[in-house]
N, C-alpha and C positions, 0 to 999 in steps of 0.2 A: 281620590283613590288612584293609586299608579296603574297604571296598563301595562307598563313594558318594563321587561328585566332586563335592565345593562348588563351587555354584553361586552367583554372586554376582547377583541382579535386582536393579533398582530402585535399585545405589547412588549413581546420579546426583540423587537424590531430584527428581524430576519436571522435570530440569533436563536440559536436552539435552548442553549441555559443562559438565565441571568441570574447572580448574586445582586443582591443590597443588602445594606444592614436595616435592621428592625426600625431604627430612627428614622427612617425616613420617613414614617407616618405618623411624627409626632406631631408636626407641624400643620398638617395637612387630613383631616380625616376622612380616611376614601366613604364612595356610598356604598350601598347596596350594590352589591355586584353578581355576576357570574363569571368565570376566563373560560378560555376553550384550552387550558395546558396546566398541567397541575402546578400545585404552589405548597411549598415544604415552608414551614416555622422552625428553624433551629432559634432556641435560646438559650443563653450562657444563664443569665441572670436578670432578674425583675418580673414582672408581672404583666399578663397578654391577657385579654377579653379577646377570644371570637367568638360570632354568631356562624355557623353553618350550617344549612338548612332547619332554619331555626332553631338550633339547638344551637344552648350557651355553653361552650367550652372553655376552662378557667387554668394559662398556663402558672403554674408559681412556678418560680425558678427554673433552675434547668429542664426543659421539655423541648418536645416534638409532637409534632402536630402537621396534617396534612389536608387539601381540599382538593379534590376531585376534577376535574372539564364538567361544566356543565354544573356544578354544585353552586349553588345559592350562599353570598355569605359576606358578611361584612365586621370590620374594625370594630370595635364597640371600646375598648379602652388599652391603655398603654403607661406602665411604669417603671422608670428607672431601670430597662430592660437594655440587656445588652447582646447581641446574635446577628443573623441575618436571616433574610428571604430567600431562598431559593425559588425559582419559577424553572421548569423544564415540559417542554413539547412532549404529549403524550407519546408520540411515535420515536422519541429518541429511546423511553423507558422498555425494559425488555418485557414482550410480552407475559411470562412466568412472575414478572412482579407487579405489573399491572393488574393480574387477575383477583393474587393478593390485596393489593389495594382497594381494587373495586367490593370482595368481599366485605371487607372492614368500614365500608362506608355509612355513615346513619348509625353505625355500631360501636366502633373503638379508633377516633380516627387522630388520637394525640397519647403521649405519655412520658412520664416521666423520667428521668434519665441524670446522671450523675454529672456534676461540673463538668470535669473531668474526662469524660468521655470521649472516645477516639472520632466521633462524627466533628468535633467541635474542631479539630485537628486539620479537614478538608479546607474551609474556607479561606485561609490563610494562605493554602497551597496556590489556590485558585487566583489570590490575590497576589502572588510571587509570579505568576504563568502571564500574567496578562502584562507583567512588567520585563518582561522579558520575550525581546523582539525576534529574538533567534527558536523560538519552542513552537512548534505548529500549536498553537493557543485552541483553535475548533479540538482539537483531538483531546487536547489535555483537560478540557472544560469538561467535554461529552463525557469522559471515563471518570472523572472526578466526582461529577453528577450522579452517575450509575450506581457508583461505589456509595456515596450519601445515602442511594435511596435504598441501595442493599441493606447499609446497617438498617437505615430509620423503620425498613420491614420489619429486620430482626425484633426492634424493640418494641415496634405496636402490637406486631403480631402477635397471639396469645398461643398459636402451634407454630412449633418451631418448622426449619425446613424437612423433614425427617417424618418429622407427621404428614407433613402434606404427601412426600413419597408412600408411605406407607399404605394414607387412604385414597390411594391417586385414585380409583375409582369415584369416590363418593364425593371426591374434591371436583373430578369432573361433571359428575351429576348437578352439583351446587351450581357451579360457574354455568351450565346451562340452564339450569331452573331461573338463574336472577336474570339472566339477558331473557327469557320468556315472560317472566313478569313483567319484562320492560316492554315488549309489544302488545301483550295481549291483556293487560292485568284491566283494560274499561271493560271488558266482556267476559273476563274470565277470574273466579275469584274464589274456585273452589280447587284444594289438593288434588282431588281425583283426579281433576281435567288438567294438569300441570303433569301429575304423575300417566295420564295416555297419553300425553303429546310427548312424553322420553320412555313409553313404554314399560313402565314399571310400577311397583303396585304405591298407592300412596302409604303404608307403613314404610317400604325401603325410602319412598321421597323423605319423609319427615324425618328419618334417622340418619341416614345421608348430612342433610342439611344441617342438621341439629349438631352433627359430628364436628361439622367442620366451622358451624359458626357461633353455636350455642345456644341456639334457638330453632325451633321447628318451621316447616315450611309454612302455616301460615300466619304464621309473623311477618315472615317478609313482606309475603303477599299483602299482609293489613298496613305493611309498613311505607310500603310504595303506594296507596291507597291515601293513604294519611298524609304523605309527603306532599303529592299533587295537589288534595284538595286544601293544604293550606297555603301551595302556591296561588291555587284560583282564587281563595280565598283577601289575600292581602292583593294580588298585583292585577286581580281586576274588576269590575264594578258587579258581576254574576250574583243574584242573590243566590241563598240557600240551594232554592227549589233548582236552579239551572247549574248549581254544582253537581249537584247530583246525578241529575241527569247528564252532565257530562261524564262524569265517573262511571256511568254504566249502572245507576240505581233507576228503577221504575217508582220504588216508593221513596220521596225524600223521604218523610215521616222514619223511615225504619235508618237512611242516611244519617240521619242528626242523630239518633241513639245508639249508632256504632260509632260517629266523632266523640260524641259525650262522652262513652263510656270509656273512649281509648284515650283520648284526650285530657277528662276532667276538666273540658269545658265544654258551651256550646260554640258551633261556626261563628253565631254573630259575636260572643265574646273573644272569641281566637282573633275575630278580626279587629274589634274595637281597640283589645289588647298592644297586639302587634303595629297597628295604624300610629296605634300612641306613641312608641316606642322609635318607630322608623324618624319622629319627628322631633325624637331625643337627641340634644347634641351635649356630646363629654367632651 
């Protein structure tokens, strides 16, 4: 059983964005990983398998697709596909689109998108700038980047920018209720106590939420719940009983009939499952 999640620092080598093309992994199939900088899938054409945070994401043809800092995920398959990688430093992306992003994670984090498309139009720029010794190349990269992930928003996002203005409120409530799930979600697992730590009653939290992501507030909560324990679950040797107990359950017993029933399976299956699978090579 693995212990440790590879971590990948530093592989932009002190470069804020890098392009590659898709091919580069054909040859080569990465493992399991995690980066600390987000990483954009532009595809022209062909066929992408990713895994992220265990979910299997299937691009056909033209798509976009995205992973997270910190998100759990790896290659699983590659065909006759033609695009590039984008890789950019969280702190170069502007905060307002980061938010977005973070939103859509575990949720909607690829989509489809016409050959054609104006995003497919950047990378070629990118690859004219770098040829060209006279262009301050840092600048042209950073804005070129921004500009990718502007559209690539436009397209996953399922509320355009206009909504978000509109429910700027309850967009803010959201973005705070997900960063609080992320501290407090071993101890804290009930709306009400989400909805007193931002002051407001848990009806407004669930509708808020729901508004801006499509799902109520304790979805997420079981979502970020679920997410962990199938990290514990694959990447380290913990049985059951001490998942749970790290998760913040007192009874495993009642722990394994909340994974089952969310999951449709149980933990030791999840693990047997995925153990199998890590140990798959395409």
């Amino acid at each position: 059983m693995k212990k440790v999640i590879p971590s990948h620092h530093n592989q932009l080598e002190n470069s804020a964005v890098k392009l590659m093309p898709l091919s580069i992994f054909h040859e080569k199939q990465a493992e399991i990983h995690r980066d600390d900088h987000y990483m954009f899938i532009l595809q022209q054409k062909g066929d992408f398998v990713i895994e992220i945070d265990f979910k299997r994401i299937e691009l056909k043809g033209s798509s976009l697709c995205f992973a997270g800092p910190g998100q759990i995920h790896q290659y699983i398959h590659q065909k006759d596909n033609e695009g590039w990688f984008l890789f950019v430093e969280a702190e170069l992306i502007p905060e307002s689109y980061r938010e977005i992003l973070d939103l859509h994670q575990w949720l909607h984090q690829s989509s489809a998108v016409m050959e054609n498309d104006i995003i497919f139009d950047l990378p070629p720029l990118f690859e004219k700038a770098e040829n060209d010794p006279a262009l301050p190349i840092a600048s042209i990269k950073r804005a070129l980047a921004e500009s990718a992930v502007g559209i690539m928003i436009s397209k996953i996002s399922s509320v355009d920018t206009e909504g978000f203005k509109h429910h700027a409120q309850r967009y803010s409530i959201t973005r705070q209720f997900k960063k609080l799930i992320t501290d407090h979600f071993r101890n804290t697992k009930q709306v009400q106590q989400y909805a007193d730590f931002l002051n407001i009653t848990p009806l407004y939290l669930n509708e808020a939420v729901k508004d801006v992501t499509g799902y109520p507030a304790s979805f997420w909560i079981q979502q970020k719940v679920l997410w962990e324990a199938r990290r514990l679950l694959f990447y380290t040797s913990m049985d059951v009983k001490q998942v749970a107990f790290e998760l913040g359950y007192d009874d495993p017993v009642y722990f394994s009939r909340f994974f089952k029933k969310r999951t449709g399976m149980t933990a030791l299956q999840f693990r047997a499952k995925n153990h199998d699978l890590s140990h798959h090579h395409h």
